[in-house]
C-alpha positions in Angstrom: 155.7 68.6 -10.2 157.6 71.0 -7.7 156.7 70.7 -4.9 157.3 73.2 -1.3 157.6 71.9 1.8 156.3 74.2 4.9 158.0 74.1 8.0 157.0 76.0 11.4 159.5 76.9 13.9 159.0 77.5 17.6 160.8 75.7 20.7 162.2 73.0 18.5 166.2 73.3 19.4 166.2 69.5 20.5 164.4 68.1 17.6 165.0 70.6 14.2 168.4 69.0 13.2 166.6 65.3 13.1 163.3 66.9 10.9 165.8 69.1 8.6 168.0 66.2 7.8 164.8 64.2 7.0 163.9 67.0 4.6 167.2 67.8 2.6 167.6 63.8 2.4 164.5 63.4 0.1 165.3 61.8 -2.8 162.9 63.9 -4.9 165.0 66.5 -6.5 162.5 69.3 -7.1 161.4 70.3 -3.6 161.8 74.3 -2.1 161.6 74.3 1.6 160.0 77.1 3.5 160.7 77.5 7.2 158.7 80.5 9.4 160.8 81.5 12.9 157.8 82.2 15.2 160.3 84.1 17.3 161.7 81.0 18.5 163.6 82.0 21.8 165.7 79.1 22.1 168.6 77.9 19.4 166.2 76.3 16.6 167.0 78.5 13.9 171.0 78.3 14.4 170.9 74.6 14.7 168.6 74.7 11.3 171.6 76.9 9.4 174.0 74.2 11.1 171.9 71.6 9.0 171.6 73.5 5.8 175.6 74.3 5.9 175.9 70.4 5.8 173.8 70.2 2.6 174.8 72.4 0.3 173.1 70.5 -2.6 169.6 71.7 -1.3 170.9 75.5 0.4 169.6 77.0 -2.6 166.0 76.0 -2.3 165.7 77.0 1.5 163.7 79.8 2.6 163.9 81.2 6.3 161.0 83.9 7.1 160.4 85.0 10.3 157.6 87.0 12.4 158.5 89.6 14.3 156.9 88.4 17.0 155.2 85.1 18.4 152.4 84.8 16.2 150.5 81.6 17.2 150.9 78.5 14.8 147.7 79.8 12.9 149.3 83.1 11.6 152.6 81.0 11.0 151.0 78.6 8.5 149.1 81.5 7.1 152.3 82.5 6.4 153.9 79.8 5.2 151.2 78.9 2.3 150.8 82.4 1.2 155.1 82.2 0.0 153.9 78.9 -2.0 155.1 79.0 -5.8 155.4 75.4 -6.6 152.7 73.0 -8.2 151.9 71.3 -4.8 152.9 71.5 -1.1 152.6 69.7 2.4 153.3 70.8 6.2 156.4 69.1 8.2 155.8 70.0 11.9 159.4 70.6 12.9 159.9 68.1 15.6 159.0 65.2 13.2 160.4 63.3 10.4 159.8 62.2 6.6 161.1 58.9 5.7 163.6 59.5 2.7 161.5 58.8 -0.1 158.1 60.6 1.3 157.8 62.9 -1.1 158.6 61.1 -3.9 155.9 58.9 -3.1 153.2 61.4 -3.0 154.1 63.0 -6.0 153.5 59.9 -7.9 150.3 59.1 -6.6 149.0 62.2 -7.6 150.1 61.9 -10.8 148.7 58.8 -11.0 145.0 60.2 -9.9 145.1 63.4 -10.2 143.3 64.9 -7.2 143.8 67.6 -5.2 145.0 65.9 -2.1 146.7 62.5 -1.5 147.0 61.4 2.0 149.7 58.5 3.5 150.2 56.5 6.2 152.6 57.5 8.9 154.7 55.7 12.2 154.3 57.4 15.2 157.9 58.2 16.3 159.4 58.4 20.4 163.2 58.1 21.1 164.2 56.9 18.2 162.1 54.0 17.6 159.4 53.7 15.3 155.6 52.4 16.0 153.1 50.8 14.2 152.0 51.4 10.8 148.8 53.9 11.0 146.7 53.7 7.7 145.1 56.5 5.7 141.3 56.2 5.5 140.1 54.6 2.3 136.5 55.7 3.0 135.0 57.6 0.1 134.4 61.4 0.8 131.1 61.4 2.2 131.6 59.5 4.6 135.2 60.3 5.3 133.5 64.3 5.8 130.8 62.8 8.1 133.1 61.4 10.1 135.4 64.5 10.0 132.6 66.7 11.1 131.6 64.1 13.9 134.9 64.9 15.3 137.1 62.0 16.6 136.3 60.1 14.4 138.7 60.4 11.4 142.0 61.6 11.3 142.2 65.3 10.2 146.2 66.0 10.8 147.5 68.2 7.9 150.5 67.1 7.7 151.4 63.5 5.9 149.3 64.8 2.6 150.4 66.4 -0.1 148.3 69.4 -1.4 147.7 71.1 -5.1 148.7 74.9 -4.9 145.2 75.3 -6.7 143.5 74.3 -3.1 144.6 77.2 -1.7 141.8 79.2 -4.5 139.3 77.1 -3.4 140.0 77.6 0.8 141.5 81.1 0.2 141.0 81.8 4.2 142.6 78.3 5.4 144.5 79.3 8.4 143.3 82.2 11.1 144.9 84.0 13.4 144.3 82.9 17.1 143.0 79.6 16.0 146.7 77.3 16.7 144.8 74.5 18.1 142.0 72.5 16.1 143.5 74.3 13.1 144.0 70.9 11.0 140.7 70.2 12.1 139.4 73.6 10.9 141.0 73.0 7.1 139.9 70.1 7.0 136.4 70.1 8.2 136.1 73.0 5.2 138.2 71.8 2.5 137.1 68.1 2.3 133.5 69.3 0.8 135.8 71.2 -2.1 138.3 68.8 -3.2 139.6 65.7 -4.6 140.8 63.4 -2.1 143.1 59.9 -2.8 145.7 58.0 -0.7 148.6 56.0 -0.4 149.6 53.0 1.9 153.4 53.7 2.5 154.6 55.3 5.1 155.0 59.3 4.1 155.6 60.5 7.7 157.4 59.6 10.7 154.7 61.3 14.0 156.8 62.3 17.3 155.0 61.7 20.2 157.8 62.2 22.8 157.8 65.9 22.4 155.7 66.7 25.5 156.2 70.9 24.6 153.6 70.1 21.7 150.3 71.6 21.0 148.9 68.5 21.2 150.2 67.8 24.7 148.8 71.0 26.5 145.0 71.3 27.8 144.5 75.1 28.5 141.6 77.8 28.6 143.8 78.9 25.4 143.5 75.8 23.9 140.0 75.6 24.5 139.0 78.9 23.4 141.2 78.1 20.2 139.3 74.7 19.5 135.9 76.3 19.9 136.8 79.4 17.1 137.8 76.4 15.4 134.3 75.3 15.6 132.8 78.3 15.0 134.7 79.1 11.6 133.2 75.8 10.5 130.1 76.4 11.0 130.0 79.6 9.3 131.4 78.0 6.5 128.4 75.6 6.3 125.7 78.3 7.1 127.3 80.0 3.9 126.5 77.2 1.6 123.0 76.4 3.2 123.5 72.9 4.9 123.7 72.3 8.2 124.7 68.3 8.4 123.6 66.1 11.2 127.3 65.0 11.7 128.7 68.8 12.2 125.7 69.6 14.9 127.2 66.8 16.6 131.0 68.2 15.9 129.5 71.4 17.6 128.1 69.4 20.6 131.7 68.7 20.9 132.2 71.6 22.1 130.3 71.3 25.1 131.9 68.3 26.1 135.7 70.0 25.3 134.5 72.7 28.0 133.3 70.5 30.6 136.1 67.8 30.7 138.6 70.4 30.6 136.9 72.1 33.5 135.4 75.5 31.9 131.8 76.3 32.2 129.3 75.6 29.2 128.4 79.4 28.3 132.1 79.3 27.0 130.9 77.1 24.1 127.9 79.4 23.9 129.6 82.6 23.8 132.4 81.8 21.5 130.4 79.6 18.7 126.9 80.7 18.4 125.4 77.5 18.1 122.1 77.0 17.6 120.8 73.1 16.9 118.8 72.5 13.8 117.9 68.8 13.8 115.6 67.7 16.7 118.3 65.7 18.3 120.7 68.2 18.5 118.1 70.2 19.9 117.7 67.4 22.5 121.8 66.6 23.5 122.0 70.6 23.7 119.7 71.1 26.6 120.7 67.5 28.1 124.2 68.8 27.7 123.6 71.9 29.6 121.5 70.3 32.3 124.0 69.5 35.3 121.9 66.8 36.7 121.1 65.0 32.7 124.6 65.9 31.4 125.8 62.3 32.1 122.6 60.8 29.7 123.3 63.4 27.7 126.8 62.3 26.8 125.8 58.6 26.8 122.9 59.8 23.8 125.4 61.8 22.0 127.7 58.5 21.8 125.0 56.7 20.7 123.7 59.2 17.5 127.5 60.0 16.8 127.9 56.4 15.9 124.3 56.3 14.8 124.7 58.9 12.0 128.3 57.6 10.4 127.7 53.8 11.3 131.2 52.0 10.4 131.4 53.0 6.9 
């Protein structure tokens, strides 16, 4: 199998040398590696050339595109899986790393099972040390989905899988543009229902969590809006195939909670995802949500059905 490996760029200059030596040091030989320049003001593309100059083994099979202007992480992945070519592909977040035989690994255990995705464990990564071991889920996909929808529930990261090309037929619209936060939640949350999913136990990724310039670090009205289109190209998704699960009405509920902790008033969530609750419960958490005096109860009984409705499966 060939295999591409997709690589963002944007505010990286202290970490891109680390993640691109992790990449040309995989011991897999057939790997092409596309990196996107977001229009990276700092130095990350010339420290990336640096890199490839030391490995001239792998120069051939690197790709640099670049947008003309900041585009958001959305339209960069967009991007990045439209130049795919090989058999399969994952997403390397440039300020992280792969352990040396990553790839390798993932390869194999799709060959051994032949689905469409196969997920690994990863190490969460901070100045040079590694963390614990964080396992793959080894639910089957119904309940693995339920608990995707729920929403913090299940891991949804995109990165630390490895993909079939052939996914990207089934999820032609996987990345929009606007949507950089929630994104892996927003593939996720559509493409689980459409694949094959397997997994391995050894460690495919190395997760840093001392880059505090990260998406995952910043709470803003940005952010926010981003996560609730998030929301709401889910849920169109599901309104096209005619189900409306339990577990996504309370993903949508979310929503209302990701507006009021972060401070942002709950006709946000209203105007941006057009959420109307099916099931009577939903019905129920929506108006106690909304109610300033009940929201507290409200939150306590959406605990209480999230855990309800995927139990500990």
């Amino acid at each position: 199998m060939t295999v591409t490996i997709l690589i963002p760029i944007y505010g990286v200059e202290q970490y891109i040398a680390d993640c691109a030596e992790s990449l040309f040091a995989q011991t897999y030989p057939d790997i092409e590696y596309v990196f996107c320049d977001d229009s990276t003001p700092d130095r990350s593309v010339r420290v990336l050339e640096e890199a490839i100059q030391r490995h001239p083994e792998r120069k051939d099979a690197v790709r640099i595109i670049r947008n003309e202007r900041n585009s958001g992480i959305g339209t960069t992945r967009a991007r990045l899986v439209s130049e795919v070519r090989t058999d399969c592909f994952t997403f390397v977040d440039s300020d992280d790393l792969l352990p040396r035989e990553a790839v390798a690994t993932l390869v194999r255990r799709m060959e051994e099972t032949g689905t469409d995705i196969v997920d690994g464990a990863y190490r969460e990564y901070s100045d040079g040390r590694e963390g614990q071991i964080q396992l793959p889920s080894h639910r089957d996909r119904d309940a693995y989905l339920s608990r995707t929808l729920c929403q913090n529930m299940e891991k949804h990261n995109l990165w630390g899988r490895l993909y079939k090309t052939n996914v990207l037929q089934k999820l032609p619209d996987m990345f929009f543009a606007g949507i950089d936060c929630a994104e892996d939640y927003c593939v996720m949350a559509r493409l689980l229902p459409l694949v094959t999913r397997s997994w391995t136990d050894e460690v495919v990724y190395l997760y840093r969590t001392d880059n505090c310039s990260s998406y995952t670090k910043r709470a803003s009205e940005k952010n926010v809006r981003s996560c609730l289109h998030a929301n709401k190209e889910v849920l169109r998704f599901y309104h096209l195939r005619g189900h409306l699960p339990l577990s996504l009405e309370i993903g949508m509920l979310n929503g209302y909670r990701i507006c009021r902790s972060n401070g942002f008033p709950l006709s946000l969530a209203d105007e941006i995802m057009c959420y109307v609750p099916q099931h009577y419960r939903a019905r129920l958490l929506y108006w106690l949500l909304h109610n300033h005096t009940l929201y507290n109860i409200g939150d306590v009984l959406y605990r209480l059905l999230r855990l309800g409705v995927v139990g500990f499966r």
